[in-house]
N, CA, C and O atoms as a Maestro MAE file, in Angstrom:
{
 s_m_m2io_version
 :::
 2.0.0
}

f_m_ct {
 s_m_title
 :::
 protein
 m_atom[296] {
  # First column is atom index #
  i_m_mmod_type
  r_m_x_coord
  r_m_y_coord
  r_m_z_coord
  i_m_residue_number
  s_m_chain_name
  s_m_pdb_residue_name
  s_m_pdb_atom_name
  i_m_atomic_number
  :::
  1 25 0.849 -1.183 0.000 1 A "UNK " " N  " 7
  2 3 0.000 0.000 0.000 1 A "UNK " " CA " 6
  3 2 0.892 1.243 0.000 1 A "UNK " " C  " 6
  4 15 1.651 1.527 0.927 1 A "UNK " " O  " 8
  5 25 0.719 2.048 -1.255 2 A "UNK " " N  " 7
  6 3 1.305 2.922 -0.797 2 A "UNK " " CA " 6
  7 2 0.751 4.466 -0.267 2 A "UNK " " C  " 6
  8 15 -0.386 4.879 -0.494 2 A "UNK " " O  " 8
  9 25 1.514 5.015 0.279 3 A "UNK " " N  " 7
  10 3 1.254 6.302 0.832 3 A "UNK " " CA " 6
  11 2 1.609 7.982 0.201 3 A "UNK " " C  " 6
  12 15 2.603 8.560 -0.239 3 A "UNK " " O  " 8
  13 25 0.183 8.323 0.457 4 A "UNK " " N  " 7
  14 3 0.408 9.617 -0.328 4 A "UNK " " CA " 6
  15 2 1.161 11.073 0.425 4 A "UNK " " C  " 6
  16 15 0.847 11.340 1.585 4 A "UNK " " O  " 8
  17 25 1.750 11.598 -0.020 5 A "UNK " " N  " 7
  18 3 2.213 12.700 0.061 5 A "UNK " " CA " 6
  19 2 1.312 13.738 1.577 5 A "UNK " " C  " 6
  20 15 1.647 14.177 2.678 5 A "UNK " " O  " 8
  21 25 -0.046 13.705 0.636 6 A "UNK " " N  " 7
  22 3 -1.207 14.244 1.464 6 A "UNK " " CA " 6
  23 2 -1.437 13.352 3.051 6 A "UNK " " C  " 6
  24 15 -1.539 13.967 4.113 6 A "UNK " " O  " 8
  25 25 -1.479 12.204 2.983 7 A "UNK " " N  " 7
  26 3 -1.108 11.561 3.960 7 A "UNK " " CA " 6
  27 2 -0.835 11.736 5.145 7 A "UNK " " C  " 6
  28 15 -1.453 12.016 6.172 7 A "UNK " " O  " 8
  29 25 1.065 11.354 4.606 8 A "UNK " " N  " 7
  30 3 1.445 12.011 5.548 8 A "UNK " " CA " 6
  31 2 1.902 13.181 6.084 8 A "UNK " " C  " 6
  32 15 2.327 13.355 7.226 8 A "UNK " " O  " 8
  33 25 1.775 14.102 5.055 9 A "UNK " " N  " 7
  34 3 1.503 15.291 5.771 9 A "UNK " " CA " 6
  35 2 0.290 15.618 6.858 9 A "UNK " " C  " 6
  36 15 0.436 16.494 7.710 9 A "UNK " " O  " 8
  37 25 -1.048 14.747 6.733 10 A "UNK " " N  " 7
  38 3 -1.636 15.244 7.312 10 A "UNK " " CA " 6
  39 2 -1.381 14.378 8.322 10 A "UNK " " C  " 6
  40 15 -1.957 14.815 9.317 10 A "UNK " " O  " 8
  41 25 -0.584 12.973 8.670 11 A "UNK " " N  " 7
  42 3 -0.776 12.701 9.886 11 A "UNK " " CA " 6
  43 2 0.237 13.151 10.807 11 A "UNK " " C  " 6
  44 15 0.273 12.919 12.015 11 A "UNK " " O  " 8
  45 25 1.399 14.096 9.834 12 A "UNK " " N  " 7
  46 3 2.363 14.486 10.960 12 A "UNK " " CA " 6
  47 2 2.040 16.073 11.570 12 A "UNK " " C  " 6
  48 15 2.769 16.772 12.274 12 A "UNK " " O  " 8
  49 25 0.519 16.397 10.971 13 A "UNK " " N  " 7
  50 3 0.018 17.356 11.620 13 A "UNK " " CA " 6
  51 2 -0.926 17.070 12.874 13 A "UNK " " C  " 6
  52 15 -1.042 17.794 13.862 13 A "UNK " " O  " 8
  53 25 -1.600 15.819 12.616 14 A "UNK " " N  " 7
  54 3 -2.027 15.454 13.851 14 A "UNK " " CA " 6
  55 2 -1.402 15.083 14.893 14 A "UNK " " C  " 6
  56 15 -1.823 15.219 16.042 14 A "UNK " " O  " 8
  57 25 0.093 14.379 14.431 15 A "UNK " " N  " 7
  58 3 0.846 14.109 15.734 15 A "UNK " " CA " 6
  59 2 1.389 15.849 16.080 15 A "UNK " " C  " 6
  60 15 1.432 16.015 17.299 15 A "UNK " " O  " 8
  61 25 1.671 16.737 15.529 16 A "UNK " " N  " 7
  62 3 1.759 17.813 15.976 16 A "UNK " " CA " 6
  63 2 1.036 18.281 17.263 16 A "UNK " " C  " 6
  64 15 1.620 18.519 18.320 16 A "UNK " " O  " 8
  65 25 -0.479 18.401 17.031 17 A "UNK " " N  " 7
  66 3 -1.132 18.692 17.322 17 A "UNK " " CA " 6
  67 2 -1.188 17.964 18.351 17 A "UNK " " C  " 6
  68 15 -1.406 18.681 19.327 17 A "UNK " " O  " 8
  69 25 -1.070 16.518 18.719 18 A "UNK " " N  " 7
  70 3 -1.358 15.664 19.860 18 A "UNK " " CA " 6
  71 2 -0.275 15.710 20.841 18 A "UNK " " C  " 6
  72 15 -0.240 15.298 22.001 18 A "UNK " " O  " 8
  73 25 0.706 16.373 20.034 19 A "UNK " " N  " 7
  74 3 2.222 16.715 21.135 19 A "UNK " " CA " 6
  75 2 2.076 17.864 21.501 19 A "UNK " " C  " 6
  76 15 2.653 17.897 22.588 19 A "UNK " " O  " 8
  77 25 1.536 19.174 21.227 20 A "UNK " " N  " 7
  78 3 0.663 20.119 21.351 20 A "UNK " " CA " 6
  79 2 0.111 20.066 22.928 20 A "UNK " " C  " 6
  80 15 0.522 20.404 24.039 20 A "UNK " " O  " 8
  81 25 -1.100 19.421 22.330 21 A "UNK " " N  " 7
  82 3 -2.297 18.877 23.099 21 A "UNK " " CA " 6
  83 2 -1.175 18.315 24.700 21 A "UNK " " C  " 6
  84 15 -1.565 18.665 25.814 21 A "UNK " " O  " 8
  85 25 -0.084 17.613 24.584 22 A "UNK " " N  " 7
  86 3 0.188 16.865 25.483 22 A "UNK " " CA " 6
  87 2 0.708 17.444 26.796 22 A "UNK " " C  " 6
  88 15 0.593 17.350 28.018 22 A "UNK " " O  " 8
  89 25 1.676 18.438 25.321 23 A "UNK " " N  " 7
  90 3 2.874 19.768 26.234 23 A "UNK " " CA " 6
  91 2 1.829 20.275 27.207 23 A "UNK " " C  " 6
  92 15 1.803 19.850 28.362 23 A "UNK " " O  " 8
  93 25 0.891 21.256 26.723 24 A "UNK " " N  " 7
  94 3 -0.152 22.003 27.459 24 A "UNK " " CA " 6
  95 2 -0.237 21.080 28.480 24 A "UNK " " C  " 6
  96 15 0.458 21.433 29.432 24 A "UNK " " O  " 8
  97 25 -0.939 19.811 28.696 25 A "UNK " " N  " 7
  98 3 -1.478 19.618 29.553 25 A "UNK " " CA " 6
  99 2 -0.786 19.379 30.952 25 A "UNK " " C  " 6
  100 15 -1.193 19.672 32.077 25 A "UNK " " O  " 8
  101 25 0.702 18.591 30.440 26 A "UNK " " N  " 7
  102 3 1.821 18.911 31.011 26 A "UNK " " CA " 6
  103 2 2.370 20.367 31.939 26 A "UNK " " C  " 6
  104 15 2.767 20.505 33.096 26 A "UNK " " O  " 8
  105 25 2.252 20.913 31.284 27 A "UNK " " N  " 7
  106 3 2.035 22.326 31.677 27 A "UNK " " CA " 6
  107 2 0.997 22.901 32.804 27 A "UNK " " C  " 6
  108 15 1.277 23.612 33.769 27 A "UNK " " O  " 8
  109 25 0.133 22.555 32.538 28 A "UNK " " N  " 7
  110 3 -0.886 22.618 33.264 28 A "UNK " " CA " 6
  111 2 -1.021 21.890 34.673 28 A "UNK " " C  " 6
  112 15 -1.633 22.330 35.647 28 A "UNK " " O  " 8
  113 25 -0.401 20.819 34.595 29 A "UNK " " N  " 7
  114 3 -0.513 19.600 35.771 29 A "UNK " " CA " 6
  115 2 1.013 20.318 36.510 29 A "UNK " " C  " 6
  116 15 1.059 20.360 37.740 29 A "UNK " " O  " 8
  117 25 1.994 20.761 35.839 30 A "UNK " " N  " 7
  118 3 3.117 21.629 36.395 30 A "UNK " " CA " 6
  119 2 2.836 22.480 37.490 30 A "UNK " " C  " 6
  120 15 3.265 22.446 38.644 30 A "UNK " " O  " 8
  121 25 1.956 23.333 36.873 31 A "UNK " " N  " 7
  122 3 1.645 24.352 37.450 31 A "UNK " " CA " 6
  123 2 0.675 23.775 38.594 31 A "UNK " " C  " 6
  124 15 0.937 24.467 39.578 31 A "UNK " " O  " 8
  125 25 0.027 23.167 38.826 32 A "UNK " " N  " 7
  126 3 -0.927 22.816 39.781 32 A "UNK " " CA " 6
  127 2 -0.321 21.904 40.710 32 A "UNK " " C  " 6
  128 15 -0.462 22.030 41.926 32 A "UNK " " O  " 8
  129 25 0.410 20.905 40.125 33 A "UNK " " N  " 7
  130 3 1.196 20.488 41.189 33 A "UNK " " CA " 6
  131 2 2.660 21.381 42.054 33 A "UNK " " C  " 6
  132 15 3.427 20.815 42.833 33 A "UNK " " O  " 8
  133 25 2.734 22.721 41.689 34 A "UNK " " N  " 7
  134 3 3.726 23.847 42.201 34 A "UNK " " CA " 6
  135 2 2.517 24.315 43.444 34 A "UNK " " C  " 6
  136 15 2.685 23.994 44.620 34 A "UNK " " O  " 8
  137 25 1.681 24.862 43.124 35 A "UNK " " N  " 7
  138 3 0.358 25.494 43.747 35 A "UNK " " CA " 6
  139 2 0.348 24.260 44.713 35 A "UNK " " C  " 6
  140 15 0.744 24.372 45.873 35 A "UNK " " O  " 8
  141 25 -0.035 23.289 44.290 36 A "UNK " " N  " 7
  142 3 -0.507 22.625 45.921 36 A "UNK " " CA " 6
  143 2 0.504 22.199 46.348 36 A "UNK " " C  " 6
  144 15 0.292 21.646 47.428 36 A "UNK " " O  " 8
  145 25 1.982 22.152 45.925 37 A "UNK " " N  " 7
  146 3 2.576 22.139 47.178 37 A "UNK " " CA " 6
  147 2 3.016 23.350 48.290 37 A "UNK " " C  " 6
  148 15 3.436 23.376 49.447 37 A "UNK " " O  " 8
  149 25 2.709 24.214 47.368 38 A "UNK " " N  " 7
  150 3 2.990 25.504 48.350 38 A "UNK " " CA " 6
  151 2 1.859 25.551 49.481 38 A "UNK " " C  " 6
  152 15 1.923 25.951 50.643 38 A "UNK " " O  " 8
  153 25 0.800 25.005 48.745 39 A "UNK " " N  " 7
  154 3 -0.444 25.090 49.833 39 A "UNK " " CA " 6
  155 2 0.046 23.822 50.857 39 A "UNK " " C  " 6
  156 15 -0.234 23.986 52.044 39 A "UNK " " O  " 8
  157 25 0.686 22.694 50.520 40 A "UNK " " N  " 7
  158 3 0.770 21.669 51.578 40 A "UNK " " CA " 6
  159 2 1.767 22.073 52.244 40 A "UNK " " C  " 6
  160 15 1.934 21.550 53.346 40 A "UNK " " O  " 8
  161 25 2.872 23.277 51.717 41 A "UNK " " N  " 7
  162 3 3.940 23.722 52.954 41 A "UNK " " CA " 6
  163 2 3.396 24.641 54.197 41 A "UNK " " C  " 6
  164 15 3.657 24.629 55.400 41 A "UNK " " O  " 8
  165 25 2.411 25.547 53.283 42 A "UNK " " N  " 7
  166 3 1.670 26.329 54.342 42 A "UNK " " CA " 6
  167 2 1.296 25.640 54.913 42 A "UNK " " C  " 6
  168 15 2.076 25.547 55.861 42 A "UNK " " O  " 8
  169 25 0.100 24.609 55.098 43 A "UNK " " N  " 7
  170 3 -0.293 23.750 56.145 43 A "UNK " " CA " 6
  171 2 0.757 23.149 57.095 43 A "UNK " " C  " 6
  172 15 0.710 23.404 58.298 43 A "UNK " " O  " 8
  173 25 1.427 22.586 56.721 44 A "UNK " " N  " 7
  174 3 2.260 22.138 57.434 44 A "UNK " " CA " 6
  175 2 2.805 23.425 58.711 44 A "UNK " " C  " 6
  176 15 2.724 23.333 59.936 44 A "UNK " " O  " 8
  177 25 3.403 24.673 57.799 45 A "UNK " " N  " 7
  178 3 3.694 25.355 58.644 45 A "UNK " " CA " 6
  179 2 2.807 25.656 60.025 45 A "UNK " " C  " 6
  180 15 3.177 25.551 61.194 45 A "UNK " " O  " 8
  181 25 1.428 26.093 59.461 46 A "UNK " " N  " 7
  182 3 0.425 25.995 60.301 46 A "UNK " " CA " 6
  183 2 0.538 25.153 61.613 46 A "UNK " " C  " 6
  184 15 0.544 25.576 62.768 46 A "UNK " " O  " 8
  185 25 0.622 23.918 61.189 47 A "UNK " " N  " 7
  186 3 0.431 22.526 61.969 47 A "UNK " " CA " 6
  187 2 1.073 22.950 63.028 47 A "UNK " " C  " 6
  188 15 0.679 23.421 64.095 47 A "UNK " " O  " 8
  189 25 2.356 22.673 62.503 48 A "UNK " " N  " 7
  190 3 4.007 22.660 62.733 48 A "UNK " " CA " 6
  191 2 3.979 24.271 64.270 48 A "UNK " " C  " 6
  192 15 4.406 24.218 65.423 48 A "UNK " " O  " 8
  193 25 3.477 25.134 63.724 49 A "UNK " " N  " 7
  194 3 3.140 26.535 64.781 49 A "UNK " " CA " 6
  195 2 2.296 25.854 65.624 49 A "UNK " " C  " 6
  196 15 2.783 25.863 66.755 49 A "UNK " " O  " 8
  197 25 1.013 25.136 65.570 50 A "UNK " " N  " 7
  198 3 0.305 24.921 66.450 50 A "UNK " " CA " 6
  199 2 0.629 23.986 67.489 50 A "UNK " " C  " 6
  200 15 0.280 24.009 68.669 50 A "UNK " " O  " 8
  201 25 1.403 23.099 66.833 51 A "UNK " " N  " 7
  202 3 2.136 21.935 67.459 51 A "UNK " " CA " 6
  203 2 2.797 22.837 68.802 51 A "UNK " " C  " 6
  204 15 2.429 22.966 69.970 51 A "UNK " " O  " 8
  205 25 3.890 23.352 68.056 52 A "UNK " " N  " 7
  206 3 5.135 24.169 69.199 52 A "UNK " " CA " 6
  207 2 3.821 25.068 70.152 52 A "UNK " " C  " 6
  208 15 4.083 25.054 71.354 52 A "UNK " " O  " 8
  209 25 2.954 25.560 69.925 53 A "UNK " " N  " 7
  210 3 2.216 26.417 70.513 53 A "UNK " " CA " 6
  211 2 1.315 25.995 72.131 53 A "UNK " " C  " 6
  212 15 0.920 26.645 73.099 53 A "UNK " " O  " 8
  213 25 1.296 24.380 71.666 54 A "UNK " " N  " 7
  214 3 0.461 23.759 72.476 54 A "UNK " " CA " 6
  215 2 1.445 22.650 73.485 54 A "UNK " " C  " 6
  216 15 1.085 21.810 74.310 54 A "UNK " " O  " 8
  217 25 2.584 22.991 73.096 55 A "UNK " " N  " 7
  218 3 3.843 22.660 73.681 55 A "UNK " " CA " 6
  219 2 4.236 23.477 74.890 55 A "UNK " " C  " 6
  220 15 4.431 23.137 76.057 55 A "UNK " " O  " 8
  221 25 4.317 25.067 74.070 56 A "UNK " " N  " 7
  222 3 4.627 25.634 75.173 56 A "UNK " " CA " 6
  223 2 3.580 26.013 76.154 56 A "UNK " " C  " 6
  224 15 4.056 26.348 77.239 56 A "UNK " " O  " 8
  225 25 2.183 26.056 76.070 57 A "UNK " " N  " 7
  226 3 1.258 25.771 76.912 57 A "UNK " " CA " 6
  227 2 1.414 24.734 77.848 57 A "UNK " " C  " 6
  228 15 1.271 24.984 79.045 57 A "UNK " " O  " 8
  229 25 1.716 23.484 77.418 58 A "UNK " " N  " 7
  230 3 1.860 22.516 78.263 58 A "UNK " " CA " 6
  231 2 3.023 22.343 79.314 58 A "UNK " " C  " 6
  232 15 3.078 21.597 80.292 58 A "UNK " " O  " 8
  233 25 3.872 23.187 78.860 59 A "UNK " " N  " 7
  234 3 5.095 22.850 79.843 59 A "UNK " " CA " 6
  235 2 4.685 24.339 80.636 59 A "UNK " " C  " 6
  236 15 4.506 24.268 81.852 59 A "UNK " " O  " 8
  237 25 4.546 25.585 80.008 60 A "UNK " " N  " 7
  238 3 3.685 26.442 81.019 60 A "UNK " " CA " 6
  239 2 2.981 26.277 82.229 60 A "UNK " " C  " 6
  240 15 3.030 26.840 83.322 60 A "UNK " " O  " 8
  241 25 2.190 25.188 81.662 61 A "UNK " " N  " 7
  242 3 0.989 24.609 82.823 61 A "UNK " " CA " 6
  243 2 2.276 23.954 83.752 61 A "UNK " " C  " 6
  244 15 2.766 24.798 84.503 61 A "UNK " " O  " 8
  245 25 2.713 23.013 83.807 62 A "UNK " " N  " 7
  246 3 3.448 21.927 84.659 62 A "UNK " " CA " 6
  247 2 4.184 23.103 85.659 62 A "UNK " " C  " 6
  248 15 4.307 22.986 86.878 62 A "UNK " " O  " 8
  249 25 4.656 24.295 84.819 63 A "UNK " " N  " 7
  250 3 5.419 25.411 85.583 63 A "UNK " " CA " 6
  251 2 4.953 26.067 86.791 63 A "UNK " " C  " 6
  252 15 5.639 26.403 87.756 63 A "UNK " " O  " 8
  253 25 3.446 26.238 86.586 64 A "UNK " " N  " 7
  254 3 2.585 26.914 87.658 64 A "UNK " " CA " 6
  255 2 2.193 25.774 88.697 64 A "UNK " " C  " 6
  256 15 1.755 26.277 89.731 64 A "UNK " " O  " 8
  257 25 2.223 24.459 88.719 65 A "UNK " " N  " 7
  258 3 1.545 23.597 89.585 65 A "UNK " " CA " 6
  259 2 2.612 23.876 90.940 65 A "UNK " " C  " 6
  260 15 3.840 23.962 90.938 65 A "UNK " " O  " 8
  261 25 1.877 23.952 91.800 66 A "UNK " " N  " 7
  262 3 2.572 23.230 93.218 66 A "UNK " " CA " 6
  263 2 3.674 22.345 93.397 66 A "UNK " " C  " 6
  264 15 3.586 21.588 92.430 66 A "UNK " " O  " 8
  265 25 4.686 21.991 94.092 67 A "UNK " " N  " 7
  266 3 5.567 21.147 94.380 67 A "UNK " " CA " 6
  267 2 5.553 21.213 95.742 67 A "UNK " " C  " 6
  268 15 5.281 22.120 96.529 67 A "UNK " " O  " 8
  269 25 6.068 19.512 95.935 68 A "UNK " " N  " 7
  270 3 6.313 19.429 96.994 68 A "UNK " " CA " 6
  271 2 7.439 20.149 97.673 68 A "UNK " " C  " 6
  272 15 7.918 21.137 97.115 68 A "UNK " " O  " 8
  273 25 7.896 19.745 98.814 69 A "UNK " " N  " 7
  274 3 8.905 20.363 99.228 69 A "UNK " " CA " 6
  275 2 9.488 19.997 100.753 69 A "UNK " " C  " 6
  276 15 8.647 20.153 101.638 69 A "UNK " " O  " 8
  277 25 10.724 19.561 101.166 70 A "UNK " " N  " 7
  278 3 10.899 18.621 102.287 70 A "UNK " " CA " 6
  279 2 10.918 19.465 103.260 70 A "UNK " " C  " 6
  280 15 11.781 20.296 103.546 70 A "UNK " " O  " 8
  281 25 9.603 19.143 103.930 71 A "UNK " " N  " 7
  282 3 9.768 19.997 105.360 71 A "UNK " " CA " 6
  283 2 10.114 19.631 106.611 71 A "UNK " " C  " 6
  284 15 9.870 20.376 107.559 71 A "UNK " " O  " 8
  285 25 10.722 18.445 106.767 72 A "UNK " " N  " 7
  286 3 11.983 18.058 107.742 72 A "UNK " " CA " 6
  287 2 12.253 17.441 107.537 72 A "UNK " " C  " 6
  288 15 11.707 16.974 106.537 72 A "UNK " " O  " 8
  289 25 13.358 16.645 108.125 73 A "UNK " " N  " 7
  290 3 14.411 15.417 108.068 73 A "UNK " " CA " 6
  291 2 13.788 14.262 108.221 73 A "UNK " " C  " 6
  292 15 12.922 14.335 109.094 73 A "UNK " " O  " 8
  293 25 13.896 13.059 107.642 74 A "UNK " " N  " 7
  294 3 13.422 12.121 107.552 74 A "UNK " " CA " 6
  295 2 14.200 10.811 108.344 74 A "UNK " " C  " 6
  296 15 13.715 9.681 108.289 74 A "UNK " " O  " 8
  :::
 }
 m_bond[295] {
  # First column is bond index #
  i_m_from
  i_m_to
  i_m_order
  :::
  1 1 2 1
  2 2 3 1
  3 3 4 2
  4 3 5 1
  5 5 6 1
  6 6 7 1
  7 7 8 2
  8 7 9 1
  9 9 10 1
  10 10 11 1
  11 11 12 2
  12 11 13 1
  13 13 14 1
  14 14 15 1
  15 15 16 2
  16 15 17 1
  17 17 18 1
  18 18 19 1
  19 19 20 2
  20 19 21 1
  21 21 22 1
  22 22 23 1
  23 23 24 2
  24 23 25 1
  25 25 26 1
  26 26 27 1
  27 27 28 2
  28 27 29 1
  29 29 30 1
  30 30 31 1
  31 31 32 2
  32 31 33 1
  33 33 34 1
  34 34 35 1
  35 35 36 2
  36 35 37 1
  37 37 38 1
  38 38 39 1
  39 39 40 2
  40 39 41 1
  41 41 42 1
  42 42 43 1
  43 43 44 2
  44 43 45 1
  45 45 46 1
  46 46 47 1
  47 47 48 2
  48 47 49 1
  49 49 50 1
  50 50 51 1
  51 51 52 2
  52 51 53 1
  53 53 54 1
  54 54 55 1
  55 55 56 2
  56 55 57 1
  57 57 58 1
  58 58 59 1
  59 59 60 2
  60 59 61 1
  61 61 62 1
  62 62 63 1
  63 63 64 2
  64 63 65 1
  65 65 66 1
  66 66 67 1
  67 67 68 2
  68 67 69 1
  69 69 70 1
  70 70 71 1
  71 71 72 2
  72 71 73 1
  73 73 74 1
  74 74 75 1
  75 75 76 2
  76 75 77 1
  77 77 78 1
  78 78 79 1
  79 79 80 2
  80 79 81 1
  81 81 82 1
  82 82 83 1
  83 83 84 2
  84 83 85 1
  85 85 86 1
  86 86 87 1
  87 87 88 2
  88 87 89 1
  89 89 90 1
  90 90 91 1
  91 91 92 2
  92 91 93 1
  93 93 94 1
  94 94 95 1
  95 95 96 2
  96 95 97 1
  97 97 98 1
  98 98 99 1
  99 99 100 2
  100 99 101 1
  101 101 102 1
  102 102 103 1
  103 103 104 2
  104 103 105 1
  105 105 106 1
  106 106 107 1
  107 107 108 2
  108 107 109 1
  109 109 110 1
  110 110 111 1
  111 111 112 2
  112 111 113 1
  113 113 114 1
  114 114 115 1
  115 115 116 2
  116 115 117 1
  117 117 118 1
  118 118 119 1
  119 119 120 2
  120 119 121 1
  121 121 122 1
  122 122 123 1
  123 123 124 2
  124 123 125 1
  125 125 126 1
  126 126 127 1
  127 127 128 2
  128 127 129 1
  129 129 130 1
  130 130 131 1
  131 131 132 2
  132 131 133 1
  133 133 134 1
  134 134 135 1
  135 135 136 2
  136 135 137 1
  137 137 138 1
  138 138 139 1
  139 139 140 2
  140 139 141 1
  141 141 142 1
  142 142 143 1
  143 143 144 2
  144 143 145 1
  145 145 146 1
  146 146 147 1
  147 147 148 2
  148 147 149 1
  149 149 150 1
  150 150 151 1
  151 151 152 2
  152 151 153 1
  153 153 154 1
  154 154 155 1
  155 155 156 2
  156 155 157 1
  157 157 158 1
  158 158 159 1
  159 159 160 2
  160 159 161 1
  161 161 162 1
  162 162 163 1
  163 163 164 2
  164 163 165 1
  165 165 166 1
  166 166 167 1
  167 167 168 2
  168 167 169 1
  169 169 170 1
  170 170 171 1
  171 171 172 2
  172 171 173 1
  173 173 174 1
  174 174 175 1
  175 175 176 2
  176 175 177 1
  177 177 178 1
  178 178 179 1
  179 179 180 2
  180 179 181 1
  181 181 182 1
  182 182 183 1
  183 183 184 2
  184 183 185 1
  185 185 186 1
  186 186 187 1
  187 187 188 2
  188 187 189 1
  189 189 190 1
  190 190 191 1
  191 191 192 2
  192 191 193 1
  193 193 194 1
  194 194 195 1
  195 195 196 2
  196 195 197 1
  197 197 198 1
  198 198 199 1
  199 199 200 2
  200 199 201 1
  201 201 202 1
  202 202 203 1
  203 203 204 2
  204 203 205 1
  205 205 206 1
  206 206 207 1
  207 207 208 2
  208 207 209 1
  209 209 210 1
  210 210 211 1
  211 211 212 2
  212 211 213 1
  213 213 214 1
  214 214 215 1
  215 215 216 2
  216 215 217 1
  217 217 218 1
  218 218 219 1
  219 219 220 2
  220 219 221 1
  221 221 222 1
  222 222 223 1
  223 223 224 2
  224 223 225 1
  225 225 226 1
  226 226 227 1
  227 227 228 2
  228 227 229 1
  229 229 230 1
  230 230 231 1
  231 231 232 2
  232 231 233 1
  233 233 234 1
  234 234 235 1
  235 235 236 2
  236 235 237 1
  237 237 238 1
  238 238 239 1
  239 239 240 2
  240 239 241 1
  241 241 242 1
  242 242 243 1
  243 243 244 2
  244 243 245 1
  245 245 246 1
  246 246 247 1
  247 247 248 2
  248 247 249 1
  249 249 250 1
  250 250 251 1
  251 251 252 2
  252 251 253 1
  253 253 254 1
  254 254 255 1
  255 255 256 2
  256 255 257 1
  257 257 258 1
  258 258 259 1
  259 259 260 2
  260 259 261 1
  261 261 262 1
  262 262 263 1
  263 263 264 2
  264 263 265 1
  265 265 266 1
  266 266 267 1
  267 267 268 2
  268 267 269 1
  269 269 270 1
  270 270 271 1
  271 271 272 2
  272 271 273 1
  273 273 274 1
  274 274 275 1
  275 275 276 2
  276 275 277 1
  277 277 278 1
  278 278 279 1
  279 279 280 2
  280 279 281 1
  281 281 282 1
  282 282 283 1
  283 283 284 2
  284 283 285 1
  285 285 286 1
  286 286 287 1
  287 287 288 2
  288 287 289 1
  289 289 290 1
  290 290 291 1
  291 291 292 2
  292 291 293 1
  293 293 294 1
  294 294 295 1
  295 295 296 2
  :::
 }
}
């Protein structure tokens, strides 16, 4: 079988077009996977602040409690 001229010109316009089609989307998934990781660093940071935050609350608290204390010789 042979092949015409017209052919393949037109199918190396469709592969054009489908490498086209591919780049973009590539592109696209680039960019969105940049975006949510910036959004998953912010969270984290978030976390990461609340974490230390509820840390130093807690050792705060232990600071204010009562202690014992030896009030004579044993």
């Amino acid at each position: 079988m042979k092949v015409t001229l017209h052919e393949t010109l037109r199918d190396l316009i469709l592969h054009k077009a489908y490498t086209m089609e591919l780049e973009a989307e590539v592109a696209k998934l680039k960019e969105e996977n940049e975006q949510l990781q910036k959004k998953q660093a912010e969270i984290m940071e978030v976390q990461k602040n609340q974490a230390l935050e509820m840390v130093k609350q807690q050792s705060g608290a232990k600071r204010q409690c009562l202690r014992r204390t030896q009030t004579g010789p044993w």
